[in-house]
VOVOKOL-255173 format. One record per residue (C-alpha): residue in three letters; x, y, z. Coordinates in pm, whole numbers. Example, Ala and Ser with C-alpha at 12.3 -4.5 7.8 and 13.67 -1.06 7.14 Angstrom:
! VOVOKOL-255173
aa: ALA | east: 1230 | north: -450 | up: 780
aa: SER | east: 1367 | north: -106 | up: 714
This chain:
! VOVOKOL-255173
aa: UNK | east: -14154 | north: 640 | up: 8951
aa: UNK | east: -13868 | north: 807 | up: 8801
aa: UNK | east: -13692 | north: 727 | up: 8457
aa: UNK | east: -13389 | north: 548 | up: 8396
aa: UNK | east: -13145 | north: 593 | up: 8664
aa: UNK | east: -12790 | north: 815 | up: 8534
aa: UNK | east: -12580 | north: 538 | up: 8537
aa: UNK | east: -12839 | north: 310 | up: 8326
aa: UNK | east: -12888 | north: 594 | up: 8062
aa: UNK | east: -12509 | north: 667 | up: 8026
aa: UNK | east: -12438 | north: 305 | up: 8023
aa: UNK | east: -12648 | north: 290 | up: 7738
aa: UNK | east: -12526 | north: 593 | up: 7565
aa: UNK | east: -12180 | north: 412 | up: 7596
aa: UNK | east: -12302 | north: 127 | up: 7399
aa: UNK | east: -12413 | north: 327 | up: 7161
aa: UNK | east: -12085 | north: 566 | up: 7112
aa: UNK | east: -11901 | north: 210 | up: 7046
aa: UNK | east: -12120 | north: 109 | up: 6775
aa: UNK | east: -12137 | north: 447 | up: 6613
aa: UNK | east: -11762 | north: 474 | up: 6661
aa: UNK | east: -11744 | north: 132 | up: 6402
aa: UNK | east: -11971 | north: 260 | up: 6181
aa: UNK | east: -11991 | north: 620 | up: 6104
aa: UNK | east: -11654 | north: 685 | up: 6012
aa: UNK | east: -11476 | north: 585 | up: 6271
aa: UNK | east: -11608 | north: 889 | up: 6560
aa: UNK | east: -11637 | north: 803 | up: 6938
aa: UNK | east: -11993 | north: 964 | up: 7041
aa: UNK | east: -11901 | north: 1112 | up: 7388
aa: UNK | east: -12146 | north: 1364 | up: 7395
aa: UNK | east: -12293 | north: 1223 | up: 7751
aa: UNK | east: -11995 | north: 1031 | up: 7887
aa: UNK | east: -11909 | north: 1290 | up: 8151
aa: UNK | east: -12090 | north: 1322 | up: 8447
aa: UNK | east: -12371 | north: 1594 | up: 8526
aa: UNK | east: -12289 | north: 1853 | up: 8820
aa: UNK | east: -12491 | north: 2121 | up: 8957
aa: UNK | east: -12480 | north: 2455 | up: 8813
aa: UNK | east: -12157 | north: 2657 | up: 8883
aa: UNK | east: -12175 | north: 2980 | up: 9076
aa: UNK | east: -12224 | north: 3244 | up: 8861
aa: UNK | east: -12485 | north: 3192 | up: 8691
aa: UNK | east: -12526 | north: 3271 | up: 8271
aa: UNK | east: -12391 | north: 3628 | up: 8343
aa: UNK | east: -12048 | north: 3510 | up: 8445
aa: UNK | east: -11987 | north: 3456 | up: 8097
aa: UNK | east: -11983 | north: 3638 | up: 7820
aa: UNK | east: -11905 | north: 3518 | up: 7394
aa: UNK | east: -11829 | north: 3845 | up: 7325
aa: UNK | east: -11479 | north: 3866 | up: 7121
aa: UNK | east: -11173 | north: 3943 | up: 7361
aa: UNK | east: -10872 | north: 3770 | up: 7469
aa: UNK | east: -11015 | north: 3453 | up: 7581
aa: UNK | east: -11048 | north: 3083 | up: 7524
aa: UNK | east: -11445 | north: 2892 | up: 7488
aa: UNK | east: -11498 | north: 2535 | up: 7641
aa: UNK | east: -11701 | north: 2315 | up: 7824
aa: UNK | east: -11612 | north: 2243 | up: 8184
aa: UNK | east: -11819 | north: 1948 | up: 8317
aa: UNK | east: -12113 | north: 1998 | up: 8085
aa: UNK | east: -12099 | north: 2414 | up: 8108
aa: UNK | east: -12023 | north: 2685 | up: 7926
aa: UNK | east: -11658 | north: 2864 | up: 8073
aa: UNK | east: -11411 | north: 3066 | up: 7973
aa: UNK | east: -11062 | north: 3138 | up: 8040
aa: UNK | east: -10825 | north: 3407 | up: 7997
aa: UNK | east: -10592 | north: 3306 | up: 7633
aa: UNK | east: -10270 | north: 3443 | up: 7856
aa: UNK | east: -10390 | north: 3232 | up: 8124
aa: UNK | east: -10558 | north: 2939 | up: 7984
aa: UNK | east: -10468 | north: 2685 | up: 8351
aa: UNK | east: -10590 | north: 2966 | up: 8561
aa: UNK | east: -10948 | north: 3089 | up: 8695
aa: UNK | east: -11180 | north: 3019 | up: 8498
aa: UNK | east: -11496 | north: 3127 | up: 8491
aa: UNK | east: -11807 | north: 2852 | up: 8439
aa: UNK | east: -12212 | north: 2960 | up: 8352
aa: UNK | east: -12494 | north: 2751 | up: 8468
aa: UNK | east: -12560 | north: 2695 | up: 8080
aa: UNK | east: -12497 | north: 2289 | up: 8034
aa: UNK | east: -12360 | north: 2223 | up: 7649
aa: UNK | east: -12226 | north: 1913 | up: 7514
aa: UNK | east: -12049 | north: 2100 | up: 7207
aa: UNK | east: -11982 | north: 2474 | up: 7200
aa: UNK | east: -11861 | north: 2681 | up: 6973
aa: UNK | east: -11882 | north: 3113 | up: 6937
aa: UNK | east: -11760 | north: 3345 | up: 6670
aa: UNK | east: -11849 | north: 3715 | up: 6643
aa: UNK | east: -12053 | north: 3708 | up: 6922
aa: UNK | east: -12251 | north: 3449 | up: 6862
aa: UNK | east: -12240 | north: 3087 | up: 7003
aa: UNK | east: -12412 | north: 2747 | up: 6931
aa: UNK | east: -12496 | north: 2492 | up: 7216
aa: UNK | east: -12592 | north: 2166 | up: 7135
aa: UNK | east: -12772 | north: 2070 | up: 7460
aa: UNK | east: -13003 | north: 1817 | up: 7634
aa: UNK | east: -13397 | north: 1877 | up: 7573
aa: UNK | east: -13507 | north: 1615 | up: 7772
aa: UNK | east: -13343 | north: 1295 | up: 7910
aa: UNK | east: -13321 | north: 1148 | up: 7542
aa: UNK | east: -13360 | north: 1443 | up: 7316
aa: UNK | east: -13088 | north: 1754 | up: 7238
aa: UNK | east: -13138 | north: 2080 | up: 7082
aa: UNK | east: -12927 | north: 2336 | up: 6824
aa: UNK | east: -12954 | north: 2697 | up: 7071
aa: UNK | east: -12804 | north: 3001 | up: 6915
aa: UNK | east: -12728 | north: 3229 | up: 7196
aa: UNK | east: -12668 | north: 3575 | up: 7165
aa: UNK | east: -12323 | north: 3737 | up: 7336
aa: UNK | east: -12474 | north: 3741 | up: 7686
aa: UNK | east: -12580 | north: 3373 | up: 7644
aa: UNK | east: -12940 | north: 3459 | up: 7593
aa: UNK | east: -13102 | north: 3198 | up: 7376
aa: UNK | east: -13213 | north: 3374 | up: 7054
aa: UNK | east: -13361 | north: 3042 | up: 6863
aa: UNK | east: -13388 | north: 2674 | up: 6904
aa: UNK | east: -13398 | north: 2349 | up: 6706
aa: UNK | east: -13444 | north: 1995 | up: 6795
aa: UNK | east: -13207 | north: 1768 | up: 6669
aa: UNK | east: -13234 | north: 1390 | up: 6649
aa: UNK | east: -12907 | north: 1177 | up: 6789
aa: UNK | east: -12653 | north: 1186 | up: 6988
aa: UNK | east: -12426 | north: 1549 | up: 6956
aa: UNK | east: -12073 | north: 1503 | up: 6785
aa: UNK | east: -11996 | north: 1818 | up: 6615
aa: UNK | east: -12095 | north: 2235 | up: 6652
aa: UNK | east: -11969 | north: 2556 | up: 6467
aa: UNK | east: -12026 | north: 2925 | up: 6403
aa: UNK | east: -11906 | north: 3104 | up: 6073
aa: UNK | east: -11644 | north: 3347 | up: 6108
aa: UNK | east: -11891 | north: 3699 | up: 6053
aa: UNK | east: -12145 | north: 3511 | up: 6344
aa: UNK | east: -12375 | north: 3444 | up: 6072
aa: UNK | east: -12424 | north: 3070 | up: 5996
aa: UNK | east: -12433 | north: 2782 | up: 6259
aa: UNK | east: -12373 | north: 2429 | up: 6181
aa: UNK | east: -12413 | north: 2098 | up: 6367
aa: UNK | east: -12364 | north: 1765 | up: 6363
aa: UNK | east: -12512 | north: 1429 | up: 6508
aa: UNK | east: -12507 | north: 1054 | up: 6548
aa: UNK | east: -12856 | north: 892 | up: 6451
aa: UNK | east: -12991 | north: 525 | up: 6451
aa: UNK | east: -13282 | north: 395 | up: 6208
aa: UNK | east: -13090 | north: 432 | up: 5869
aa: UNK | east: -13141 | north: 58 | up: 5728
aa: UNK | east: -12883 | north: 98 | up: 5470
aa: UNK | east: -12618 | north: 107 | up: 5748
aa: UNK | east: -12538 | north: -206 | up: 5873
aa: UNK | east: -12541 | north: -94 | up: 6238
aa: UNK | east: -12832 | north: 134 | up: 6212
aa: UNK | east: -12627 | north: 457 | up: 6259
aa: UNK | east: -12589 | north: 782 | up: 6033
aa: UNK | east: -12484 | north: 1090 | up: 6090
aa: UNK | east: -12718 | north: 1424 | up: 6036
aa: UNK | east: -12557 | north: 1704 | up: 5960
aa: UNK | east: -12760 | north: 2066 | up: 5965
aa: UNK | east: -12727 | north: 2429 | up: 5872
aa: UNK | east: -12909 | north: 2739 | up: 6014
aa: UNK | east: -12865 | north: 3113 | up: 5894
aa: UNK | east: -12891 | north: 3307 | up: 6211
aa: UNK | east: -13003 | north: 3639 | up: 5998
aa: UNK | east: -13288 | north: 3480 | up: 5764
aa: UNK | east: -13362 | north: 3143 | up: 5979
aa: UNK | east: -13310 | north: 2951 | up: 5671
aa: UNK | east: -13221 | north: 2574 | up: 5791
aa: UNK | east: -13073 | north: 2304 | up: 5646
aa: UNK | east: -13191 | north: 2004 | up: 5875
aa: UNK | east: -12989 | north: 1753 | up: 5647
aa: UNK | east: -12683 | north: 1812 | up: 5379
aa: UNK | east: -12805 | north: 1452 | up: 5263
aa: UNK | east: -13020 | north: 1593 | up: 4946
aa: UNK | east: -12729 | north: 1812 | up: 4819
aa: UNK | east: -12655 | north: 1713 | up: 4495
aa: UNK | east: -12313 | north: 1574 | up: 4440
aa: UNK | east: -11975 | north: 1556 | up: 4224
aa: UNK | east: -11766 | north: 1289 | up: 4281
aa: UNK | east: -11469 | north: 1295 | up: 4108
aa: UNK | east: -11596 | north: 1537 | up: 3835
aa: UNK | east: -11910 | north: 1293 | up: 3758
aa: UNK | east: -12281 | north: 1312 | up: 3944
aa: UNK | east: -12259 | north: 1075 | up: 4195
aa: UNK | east: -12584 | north: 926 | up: 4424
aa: UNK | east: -12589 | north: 664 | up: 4681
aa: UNK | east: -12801 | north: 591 | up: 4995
aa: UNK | east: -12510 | north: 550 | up: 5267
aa: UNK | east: -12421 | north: 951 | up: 5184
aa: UNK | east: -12377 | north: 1095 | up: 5554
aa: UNK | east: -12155 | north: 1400 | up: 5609
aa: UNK | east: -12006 | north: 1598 | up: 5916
aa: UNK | east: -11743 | north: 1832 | up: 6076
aa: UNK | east: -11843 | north: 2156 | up: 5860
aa: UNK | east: -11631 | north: 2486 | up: 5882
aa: UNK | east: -11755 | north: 2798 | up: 5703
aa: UNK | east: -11569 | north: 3036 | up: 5424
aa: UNK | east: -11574 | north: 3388 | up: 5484
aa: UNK | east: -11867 | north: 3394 | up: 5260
aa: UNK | east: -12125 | north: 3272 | up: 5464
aa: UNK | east: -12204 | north: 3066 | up: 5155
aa: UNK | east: -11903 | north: 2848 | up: 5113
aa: UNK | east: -11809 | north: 2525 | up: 5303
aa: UNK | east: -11579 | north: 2191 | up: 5374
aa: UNK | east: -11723 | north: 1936 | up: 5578
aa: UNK | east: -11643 | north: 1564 | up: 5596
aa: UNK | east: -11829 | north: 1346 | up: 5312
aa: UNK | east: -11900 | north: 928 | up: 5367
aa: UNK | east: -11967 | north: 704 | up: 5118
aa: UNK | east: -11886 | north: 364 | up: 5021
aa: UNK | east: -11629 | north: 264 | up: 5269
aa: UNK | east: -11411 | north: 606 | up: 5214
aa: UNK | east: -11431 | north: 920 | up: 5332
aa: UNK | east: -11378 | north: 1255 | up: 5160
aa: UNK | east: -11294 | north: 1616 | up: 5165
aa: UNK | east: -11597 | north: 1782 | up: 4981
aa: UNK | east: -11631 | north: 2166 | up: 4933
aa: UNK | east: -12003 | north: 2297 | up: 4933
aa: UNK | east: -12194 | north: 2567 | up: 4802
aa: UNK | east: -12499 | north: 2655 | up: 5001
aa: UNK | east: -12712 | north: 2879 | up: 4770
aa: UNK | east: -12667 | north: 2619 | up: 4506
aa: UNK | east: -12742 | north: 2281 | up: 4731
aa: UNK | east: -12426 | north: 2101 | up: 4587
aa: UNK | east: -12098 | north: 1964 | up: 4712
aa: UNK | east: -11786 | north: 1837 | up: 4503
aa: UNK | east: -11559 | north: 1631 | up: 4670
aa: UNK | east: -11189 | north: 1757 | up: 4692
aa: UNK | east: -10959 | north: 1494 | up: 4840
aa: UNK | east: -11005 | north: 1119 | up: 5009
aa: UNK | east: -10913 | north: 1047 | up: 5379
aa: UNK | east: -11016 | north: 1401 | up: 5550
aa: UNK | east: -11224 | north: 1401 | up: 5836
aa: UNK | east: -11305 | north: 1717 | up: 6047
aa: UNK | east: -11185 | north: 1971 | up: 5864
aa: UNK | east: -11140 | north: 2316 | up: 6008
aa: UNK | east: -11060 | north: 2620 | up: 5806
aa: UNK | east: -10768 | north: 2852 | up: 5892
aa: UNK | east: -10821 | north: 3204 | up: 5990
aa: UNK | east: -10696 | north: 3322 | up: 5642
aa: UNK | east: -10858 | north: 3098 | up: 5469
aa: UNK | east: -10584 | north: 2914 | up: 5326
aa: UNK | east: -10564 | north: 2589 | up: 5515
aa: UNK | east: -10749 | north: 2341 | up: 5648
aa: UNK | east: -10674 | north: 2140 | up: 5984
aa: UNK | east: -10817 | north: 1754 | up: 6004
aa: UNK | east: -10772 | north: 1450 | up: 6135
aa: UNK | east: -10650 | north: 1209 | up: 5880
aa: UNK | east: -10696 | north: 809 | up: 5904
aa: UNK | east: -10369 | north: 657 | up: 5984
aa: UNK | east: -10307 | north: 423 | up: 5689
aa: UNK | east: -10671 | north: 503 | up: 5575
aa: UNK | east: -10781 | north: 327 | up: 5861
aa: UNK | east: -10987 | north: 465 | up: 6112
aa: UNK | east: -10950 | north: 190 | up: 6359
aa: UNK | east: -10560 | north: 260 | up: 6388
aa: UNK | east: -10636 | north: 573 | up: 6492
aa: UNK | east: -10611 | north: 938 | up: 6369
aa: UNK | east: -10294 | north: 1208 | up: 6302
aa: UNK | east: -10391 | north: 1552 | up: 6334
aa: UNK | east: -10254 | north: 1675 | up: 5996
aa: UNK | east: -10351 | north: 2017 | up: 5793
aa: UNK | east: -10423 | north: 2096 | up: 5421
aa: UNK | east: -10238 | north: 2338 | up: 5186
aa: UNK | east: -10552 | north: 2417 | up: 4970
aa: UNK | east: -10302 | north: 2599 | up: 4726
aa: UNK | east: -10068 | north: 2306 | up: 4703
aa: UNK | east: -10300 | north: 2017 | up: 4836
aa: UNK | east: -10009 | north: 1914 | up: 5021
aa: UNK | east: -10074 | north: 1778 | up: 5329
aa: UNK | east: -9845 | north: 1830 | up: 5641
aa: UNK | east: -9859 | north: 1612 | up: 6004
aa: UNK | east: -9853 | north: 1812 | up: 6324
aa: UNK | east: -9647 | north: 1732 | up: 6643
aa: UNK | east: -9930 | north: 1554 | up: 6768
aa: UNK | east: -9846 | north: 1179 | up: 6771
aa: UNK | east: -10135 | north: 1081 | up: 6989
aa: UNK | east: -10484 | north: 986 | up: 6814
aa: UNK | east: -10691 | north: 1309 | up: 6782
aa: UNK | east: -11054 | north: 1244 | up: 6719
aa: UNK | east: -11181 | north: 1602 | up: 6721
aa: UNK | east: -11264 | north: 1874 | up: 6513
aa: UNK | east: -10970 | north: 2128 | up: 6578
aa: UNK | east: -11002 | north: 2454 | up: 6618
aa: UNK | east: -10770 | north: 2711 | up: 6486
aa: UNK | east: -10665 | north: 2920 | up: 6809
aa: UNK | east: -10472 | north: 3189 | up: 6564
aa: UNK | east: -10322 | north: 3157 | up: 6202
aa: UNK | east: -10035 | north: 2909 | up: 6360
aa: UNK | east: -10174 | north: 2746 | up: 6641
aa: UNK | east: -10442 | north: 2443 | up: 6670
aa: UNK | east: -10691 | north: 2348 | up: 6952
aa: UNK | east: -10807 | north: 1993 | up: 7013
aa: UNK | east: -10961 | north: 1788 | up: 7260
aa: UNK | east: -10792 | north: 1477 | up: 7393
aa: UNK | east: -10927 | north: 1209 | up: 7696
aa: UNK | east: -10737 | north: 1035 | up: 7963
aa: UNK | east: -10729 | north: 698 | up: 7994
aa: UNK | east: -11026 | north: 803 | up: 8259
aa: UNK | east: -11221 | north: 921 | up: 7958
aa: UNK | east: -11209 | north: 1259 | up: 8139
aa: UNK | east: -11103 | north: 1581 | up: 7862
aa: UNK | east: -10821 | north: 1808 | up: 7816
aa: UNK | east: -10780 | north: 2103 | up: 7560
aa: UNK | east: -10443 | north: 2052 | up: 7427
aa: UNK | east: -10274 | north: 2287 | up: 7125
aa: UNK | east: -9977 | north: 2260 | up: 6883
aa: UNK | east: -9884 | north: 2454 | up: 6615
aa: UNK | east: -10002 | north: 2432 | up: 6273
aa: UNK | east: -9644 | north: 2404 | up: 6071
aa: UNK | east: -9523 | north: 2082 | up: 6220
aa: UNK | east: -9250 | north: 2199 | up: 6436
aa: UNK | east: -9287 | north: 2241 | up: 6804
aa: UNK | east: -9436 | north: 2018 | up: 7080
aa: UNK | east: -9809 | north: 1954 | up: 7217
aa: UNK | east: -9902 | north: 2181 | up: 7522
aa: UNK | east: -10179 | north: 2116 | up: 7761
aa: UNK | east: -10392 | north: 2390 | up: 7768
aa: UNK | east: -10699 | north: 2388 | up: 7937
aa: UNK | east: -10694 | north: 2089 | up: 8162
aa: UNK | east: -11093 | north: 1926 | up: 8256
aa: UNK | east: -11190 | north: 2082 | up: 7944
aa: UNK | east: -11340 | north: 2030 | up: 7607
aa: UNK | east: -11505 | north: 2175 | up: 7301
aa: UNK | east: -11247 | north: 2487 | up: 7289
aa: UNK | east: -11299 | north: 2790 | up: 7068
aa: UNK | east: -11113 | north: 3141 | up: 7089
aa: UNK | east: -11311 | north: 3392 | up: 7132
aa: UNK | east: -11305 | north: 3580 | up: 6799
């Protein structure tokens, strides 16, 4: 007899983004809502992460890429099925199914070839690659934590693609909150970007009830947190910014304003983008931001907007999700 039919598992998978969506920080786990297809034509050598003028997403579960001066036109899809994707320098991280209720962290190599593999636990939310290729991060939704009222957490990981150091959690960095230690149980963090470094981070830190911009230092295992009400944060091309998606009125369930981060100033600016944005953007150039958004259908679209405020949203990859220029 076979398992679970589709529609049971991704009506249970459903259930679960809802409850996660309450309780760790507000996210919407969609990491299986859209449906499986067969394997484009193609095949893994259709695509390639190697840097060029051309945009990285997911199209129905694959790997595909599209021309940047052409982003609504051919595209071409690999038989490699992702849930998150992400690619810098030529390399790329896939967070993809192991089995029907397991996923795996693959680092793949320009040409898509898998060059190492770790299981995750949960549910994948969140996936990037450092700047120089170097580091990979990840993120996931998880259940069994009993100090969270639903059950739910978040595990976020780090792997160094030249040594094969790995983080599997940031939970047992130590922490500075506000200048003082700080320790508590309900810690969970997400949404890292990388410095140019490969040491550096941001990421997204939870704890009592707020959320928190924390900077981290990898060779030293510690974080300090920066600023309250960032979630997602994704560091500019030049380093100087950071794009995130900010709690309207600190409030995750009225939604989220796609907003970016002086780190000069600390002044923080709102996009063009009216619309709830509950992504991790991803900087498509030093003025212009990438971000999924869902139809009413639940189905994806990459949509951009610059950085500065001014301008309008464009749609720019339509069926798509997970973008990522190909740097």
């Amino acid at each position: 007899m076979t398992a679970m039919s589709t529609r049971a598992k991704l009506g249970v998978v459903v259930a679960s983004a809802v409850l996660l969506g309450a309780v760790a920080a507000g996210y919407t786990a969609t990491a299986a809502e859209a449906p499986r297809t067969p394997s484009p034509a193609g095949g893994e050598q259709a695509v390639t992460l190697a840097p060029g003028p051309r945009l990285l997403a997911i199209t129905d579960r694959h790997v595909s890429t599209v021309a940047a001066t052409d982003p609504a036109g051919p595209r071409t899809v690999a038989g490699l099925e992702c849930l998150r994707v992400y690619a810098a320098a030529g390399t790329g991280v896939c967070l993809k199914p192991e089995s029907a209720w397991s996923y795996q962290v693959v680092v793949l190599d320009a040409t898509l070839r898998e060059t190492r593999a770790v299981s995750v636990p949960g549910l994948p939310n969140r996936a990037r690659v450092s700047a120089s290729g170097r580091m990979v991060s990840w993120t996931t939704f998880v259940g069994g934590d009993s100090y969270t009222s639903g059950g739910f957490s978040t595990r976020t990981g780090i792997l160094d693609t030249r040594t094969g150091a790995t983080v599997a959690s940031l939970e047992g960095f130590a922490i500075t909150r506000d200048g003082r230690g700080y320790r508590n149980p309900d810690v969970n963090y997400w949404g890292v970007t990388f410095t140019a470094d490969d040491n550096r981070f941001y990421a997204t830190m939870s704890t009592g009830g707020k959320r928190y911009l924390v900077r981290g230092d990898l060779a030293a295992r510690t974080v300090e947190t920066l600023k309250e009400n960032v979630e997602c944060p994704s560091l500019s091309p030049d380093g100087a910014r950071l794009a995130f998606k900010e709690a309207v009125d600190a409030d995750p369930a009225k939604g989220w304003r796609l907003s970016v981060l002086d780190l000069s100033s600390m002044r923080v600016s709102a996009t063009a983008e009216t619309r709830s944005v509950d992504d991790q953007a991803a900087w498509l150039d030093d003025g212009k931001l990438a971000y999924t958004l869902r139809r009413d259908d639940g189905q994806p679209d990459v949509w951009s907007v610059p950085a500065d405020g001014s301008g309008t949203p464009a749609l720019v990859i339509p069926g798509a999700e997970s973008p990522s220029p190909l740097t």
